[in-house]
C-alpha positions as CSV (number, residue, x, y, z in Angstrom):
1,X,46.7,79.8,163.0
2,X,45.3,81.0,166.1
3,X,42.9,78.5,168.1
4,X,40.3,79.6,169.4
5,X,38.5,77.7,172.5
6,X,35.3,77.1,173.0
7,X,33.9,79.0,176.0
8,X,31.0,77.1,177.9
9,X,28.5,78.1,180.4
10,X,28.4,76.3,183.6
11,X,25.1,74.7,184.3
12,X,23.3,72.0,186.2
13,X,22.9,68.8,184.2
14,X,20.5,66.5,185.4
15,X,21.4,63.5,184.7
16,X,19.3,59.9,185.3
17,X,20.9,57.8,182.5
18,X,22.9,57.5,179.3
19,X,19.5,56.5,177.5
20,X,17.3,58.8,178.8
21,X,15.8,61.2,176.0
22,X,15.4,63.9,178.3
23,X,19.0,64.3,179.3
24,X,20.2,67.7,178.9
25,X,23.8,68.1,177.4
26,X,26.1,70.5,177.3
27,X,28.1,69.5,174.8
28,X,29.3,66.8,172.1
29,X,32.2,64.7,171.8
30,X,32.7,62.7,168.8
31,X,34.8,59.3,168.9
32,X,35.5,57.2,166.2
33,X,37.9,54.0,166.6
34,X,38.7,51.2,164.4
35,X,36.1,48.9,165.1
36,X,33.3,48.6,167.4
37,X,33.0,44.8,167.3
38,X,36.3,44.3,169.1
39,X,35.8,44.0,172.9
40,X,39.0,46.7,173.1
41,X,37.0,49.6,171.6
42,X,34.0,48.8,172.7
43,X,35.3,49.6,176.4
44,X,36.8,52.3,175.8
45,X,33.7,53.8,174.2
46,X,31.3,52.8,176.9
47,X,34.1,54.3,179.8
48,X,34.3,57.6,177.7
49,X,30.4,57.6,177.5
50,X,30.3,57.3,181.6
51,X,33.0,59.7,181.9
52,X,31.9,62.5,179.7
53,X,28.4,62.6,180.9
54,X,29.7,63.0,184.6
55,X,30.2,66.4,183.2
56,X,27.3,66.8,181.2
57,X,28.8,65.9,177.5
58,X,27.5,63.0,175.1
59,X,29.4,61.0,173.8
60,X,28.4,60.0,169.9
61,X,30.6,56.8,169.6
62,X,31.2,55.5,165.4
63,X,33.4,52.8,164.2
64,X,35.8,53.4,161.9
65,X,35.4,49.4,160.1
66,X,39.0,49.3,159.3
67,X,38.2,51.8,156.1
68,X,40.2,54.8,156.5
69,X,37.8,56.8,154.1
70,X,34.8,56.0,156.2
71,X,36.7,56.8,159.0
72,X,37.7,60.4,157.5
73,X,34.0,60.8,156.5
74,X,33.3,60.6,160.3
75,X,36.1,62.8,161.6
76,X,35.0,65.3,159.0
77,X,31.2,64.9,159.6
78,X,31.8,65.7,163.6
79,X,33.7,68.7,162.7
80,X,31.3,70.2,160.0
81,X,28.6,69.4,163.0
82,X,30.1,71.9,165.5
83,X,31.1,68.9,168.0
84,X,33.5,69.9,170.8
85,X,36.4,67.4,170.5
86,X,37.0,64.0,168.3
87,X,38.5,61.1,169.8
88,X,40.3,59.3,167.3
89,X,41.5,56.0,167.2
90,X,43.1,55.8,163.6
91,X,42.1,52.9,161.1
92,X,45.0,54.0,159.3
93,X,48.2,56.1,160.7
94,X,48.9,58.4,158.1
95,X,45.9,58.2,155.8
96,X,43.3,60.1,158.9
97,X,45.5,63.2,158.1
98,X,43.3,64.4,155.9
99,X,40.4,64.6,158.4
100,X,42.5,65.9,161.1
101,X,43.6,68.8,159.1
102,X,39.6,69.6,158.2
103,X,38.5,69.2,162.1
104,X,41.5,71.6,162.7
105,X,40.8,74.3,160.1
106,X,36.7,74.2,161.7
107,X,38.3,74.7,164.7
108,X,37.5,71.0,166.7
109,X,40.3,69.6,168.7
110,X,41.7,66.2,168.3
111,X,42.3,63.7,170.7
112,X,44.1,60.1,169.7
113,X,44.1,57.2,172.0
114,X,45.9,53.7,171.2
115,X,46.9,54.5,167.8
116,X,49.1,57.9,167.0
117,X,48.7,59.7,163.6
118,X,52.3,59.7,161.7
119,X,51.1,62.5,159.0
120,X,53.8,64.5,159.9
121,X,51.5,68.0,159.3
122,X,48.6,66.3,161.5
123,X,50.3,65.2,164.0
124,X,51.2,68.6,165.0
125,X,47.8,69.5,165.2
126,X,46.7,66.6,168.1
127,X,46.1,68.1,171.1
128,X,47.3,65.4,173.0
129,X,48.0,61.2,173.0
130,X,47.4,58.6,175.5
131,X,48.5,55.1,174.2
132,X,50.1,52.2,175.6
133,X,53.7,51.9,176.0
134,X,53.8,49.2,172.6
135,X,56.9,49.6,172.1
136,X,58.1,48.2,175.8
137,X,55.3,45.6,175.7
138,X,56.7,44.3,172.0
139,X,60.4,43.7,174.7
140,X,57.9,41.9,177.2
141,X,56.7,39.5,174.6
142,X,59.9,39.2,173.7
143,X,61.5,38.4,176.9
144,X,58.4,35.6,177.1
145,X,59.6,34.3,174.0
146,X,63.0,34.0,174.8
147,X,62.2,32.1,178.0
148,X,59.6,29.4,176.5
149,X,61.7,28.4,174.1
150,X,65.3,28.6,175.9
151,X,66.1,30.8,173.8
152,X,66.4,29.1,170.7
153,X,64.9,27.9,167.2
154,X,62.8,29.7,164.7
155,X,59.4,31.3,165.3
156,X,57.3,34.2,162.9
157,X,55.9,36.8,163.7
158,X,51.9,37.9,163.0
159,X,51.9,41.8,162.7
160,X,49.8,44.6,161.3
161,X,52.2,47.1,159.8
162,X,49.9,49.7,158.6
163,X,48.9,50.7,162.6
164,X,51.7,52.7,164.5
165,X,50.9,50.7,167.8
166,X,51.3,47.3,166.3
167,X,54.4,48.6,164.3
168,X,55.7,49.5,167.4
169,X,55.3,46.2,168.9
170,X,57.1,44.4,166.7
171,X,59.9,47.1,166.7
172,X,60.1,46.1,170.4
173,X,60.0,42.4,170.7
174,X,62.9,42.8,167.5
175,X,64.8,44.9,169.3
176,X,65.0,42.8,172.5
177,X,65.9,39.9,170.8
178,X,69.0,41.6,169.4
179,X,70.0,43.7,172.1
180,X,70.4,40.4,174.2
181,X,72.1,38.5,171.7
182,X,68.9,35.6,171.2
183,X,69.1,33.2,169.0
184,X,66.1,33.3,168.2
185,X,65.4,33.4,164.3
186,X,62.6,35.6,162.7
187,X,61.8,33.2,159.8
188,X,58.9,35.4,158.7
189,X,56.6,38.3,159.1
190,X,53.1,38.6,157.6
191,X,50.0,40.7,158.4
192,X,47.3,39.3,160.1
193,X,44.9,41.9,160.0
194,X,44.5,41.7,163.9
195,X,41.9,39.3,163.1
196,X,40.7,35.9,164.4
197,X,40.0,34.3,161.4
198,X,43.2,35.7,158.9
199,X,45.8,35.0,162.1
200,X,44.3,31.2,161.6
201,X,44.5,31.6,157.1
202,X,48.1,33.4,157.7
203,X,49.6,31.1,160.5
204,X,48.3,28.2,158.5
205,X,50.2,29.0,155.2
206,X,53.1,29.8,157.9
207,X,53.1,26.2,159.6
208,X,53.1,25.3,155.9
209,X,56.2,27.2,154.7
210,X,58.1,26.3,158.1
211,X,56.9,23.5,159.8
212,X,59.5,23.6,162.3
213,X,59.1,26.9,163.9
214,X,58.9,26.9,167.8
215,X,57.1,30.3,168.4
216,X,54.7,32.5,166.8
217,X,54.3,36.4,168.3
218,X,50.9,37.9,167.6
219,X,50.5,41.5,167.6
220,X,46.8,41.1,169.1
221,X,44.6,38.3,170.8
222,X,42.6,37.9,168.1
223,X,45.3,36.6,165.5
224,X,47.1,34.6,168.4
225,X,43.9,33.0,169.1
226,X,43.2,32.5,165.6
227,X,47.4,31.4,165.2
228,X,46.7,29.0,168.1
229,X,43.3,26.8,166.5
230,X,46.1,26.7,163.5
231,X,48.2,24.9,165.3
232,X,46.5,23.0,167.3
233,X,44.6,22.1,163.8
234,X,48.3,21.2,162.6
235,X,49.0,19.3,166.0
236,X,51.9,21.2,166.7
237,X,50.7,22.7,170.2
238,X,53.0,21.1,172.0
239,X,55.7,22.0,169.6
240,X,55.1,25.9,168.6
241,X,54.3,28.3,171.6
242,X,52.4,31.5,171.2
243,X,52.7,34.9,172.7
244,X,49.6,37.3,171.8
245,X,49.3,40.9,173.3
246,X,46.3,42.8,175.3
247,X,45.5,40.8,177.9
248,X,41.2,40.7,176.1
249,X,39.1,38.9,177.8
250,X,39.6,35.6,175.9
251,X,43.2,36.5,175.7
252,X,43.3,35.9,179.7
253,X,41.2,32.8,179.3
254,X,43.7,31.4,176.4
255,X,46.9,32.4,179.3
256,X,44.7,30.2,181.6
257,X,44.0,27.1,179.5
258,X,47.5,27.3,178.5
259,X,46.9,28.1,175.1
260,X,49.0,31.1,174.9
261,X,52.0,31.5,176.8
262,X,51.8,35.3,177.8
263,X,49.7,38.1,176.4
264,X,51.4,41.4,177.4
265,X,48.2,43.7,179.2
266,X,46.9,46.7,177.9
267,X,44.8,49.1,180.2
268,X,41.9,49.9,177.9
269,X,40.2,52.0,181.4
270,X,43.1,54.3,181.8
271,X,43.6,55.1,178.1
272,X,39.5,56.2,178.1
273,X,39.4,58.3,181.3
274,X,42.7,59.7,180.3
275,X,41.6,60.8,177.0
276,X,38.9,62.4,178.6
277,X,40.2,64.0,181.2
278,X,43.0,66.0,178.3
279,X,39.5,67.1,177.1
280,X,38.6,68.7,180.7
281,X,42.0,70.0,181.1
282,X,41.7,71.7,177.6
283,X,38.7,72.9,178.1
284,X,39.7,74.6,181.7
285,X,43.3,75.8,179.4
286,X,45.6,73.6,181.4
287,X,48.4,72.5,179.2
288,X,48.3,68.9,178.0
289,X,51.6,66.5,177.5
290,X,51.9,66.0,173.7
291,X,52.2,62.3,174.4
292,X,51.0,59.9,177.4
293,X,52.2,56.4,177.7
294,X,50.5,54.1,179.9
295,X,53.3,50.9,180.3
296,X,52.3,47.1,179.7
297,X,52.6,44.7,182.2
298,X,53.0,40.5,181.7
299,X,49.9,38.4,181.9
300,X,51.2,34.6,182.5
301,X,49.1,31.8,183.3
302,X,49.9,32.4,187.1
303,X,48.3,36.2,186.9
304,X,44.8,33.7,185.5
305,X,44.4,31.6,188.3
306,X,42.9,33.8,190.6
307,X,42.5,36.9,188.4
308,X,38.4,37.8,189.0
309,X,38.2,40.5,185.8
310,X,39.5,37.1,183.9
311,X,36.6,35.1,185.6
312,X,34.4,37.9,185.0
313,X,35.7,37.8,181.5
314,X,36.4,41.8,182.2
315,X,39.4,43.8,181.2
């Protein structure tokens, strides 16, 4: 299939705010993410806003609720509407094939950030990813691990299979361990939904089944923060250490009150402009890298101290 891009005309956009009715656009963008209540997303969709309408496009910003058929009804919906791109954040990997396909076939290009689409036939059909490097920040979480518990003793491991990027986390931090001969033990893997309150119900039922464990390794802030008030619940803080991943806002206060040990930082700015900016080079027919991967960095309790966006309680 041949795809045809959109041609636009160049014209002055007067611009006072992102609220004003009388802004003029050019053109739409449609994002949809998997939820708009997390602090991650919710970043990332007020830096896309900003960025777009620099160039005179709005940005129409829907979240996803973790429902992959709400989340196709979106992707679909901005297609069927004429919008000039989708941003897509996947609630689910394989299952937002289907509206990627549709938004392809109306001629709309889509954009992922964070989360990759692993339909093999869709994924063909994304104009470009920008992402984290998850993989190598699972290996950083690992190498805190490693080093908070000497190296030794059983810990689980709270994951969210059903999402590429946390997938790909755990793939990393596993890999680590074995590729440096730890001996560490994996005593157990459970979903835990990226959520506050199921990383407490799952860690819980954890500290239950294997009340000796030294570690846990969250695949998100939320569920290490809701793993930590499990275990300090259980009394076991000084016993079981906890390595969470993103470097949130409450994430950095939780490295600085020494809840969590490390929380492996994400840079939720970059991914935004540099989604955007693939749009731009589209649109002016530069060619785009399939795949971008912006590389995680530690975040210990030392980075806290002084850190002014943690303060600010600011990515």
């Amino acid at each position: 299939m041949i795809y045809i891009k959109k041609c636009f005309l160049v014209i002055l956009v007067l611009v006072c705010s992102c609220t004003n009715s009388n802004t003029k656009y050019i053109g739409r963008i449609g994002m949809t993410c998997m939820d708009l209540t997390n602090p991650f997303f919710k970043l990332i969709a007020n830096v896309m806003e900003e960025e777009a309408l620099k160039k005179g496009f709005q940005l129409v910003a829907l979240s996803g609720d973790q429902d992959p058929a709400k989340q196709n009804n979106q992707i679909i919906d901005f297609a069927v509407q004429g919008y000039d791109a989708i941003f897509l954040n996947p609630v689910d990997s394989k299952s937002s094939g289907e509206g990627v396909k549709k938004a392809y076939s109306l001629g709309v290009p889509v954009f992922t950030f964070d989360v990759q689409v692993t339909d093999k036939e869709a994924a063909t059909l994304i104009f470009s990813h920008i992402g984290s490097d998850n993989y190598q920040g699972g290996q950083l979480a690992a190498k805190s691990m490693m080093k908070v518990t000497g190296d030794i003793g059983d810990i689980a491991v709270l994951s969210l299979p059903r999402i590429t990027s946390c997938k790909l986390r755990v793939d990393g931090f596993r890999d680590y361990l074995k590729q440096n001969n730890s001996r560490i033990r994996i005593v157990t893997e459970l979903s835990g939904e990226g959520s506050r309150d199921e990383g407490f119900r799952v860690a819980t039922d954890i500290l239950q089944a294997y009340p000796d464990i030294v570690g846990i390794f969250a695949i998100n802030d939320p569920s290490a923060l809701g793993a930590y008030s499990a275990v300090k619940k259980a009394g076991k803080s000084e016993q079981i250490k906890i390595v969470g991943f993103d470097a949130s806002p409450a994430g950095k206060q939780a490295v600085f009150e020494k809840q969590i040990v490390d929380s492996p930082q994400q840079f939720p700015r970059k991914m935004a402009v540099g989604t955007v900016n693939a749009f731009f080079e589209y649109l002016d027919g530069n060619s785009l890298p399939k795949n971008s991967f912006i590389p995680c960095e530690h975040y210990y309790h030392d980075n806290s101290i002084n850190d002014k966006s943690r303060i600010n309680e600011e990515w």
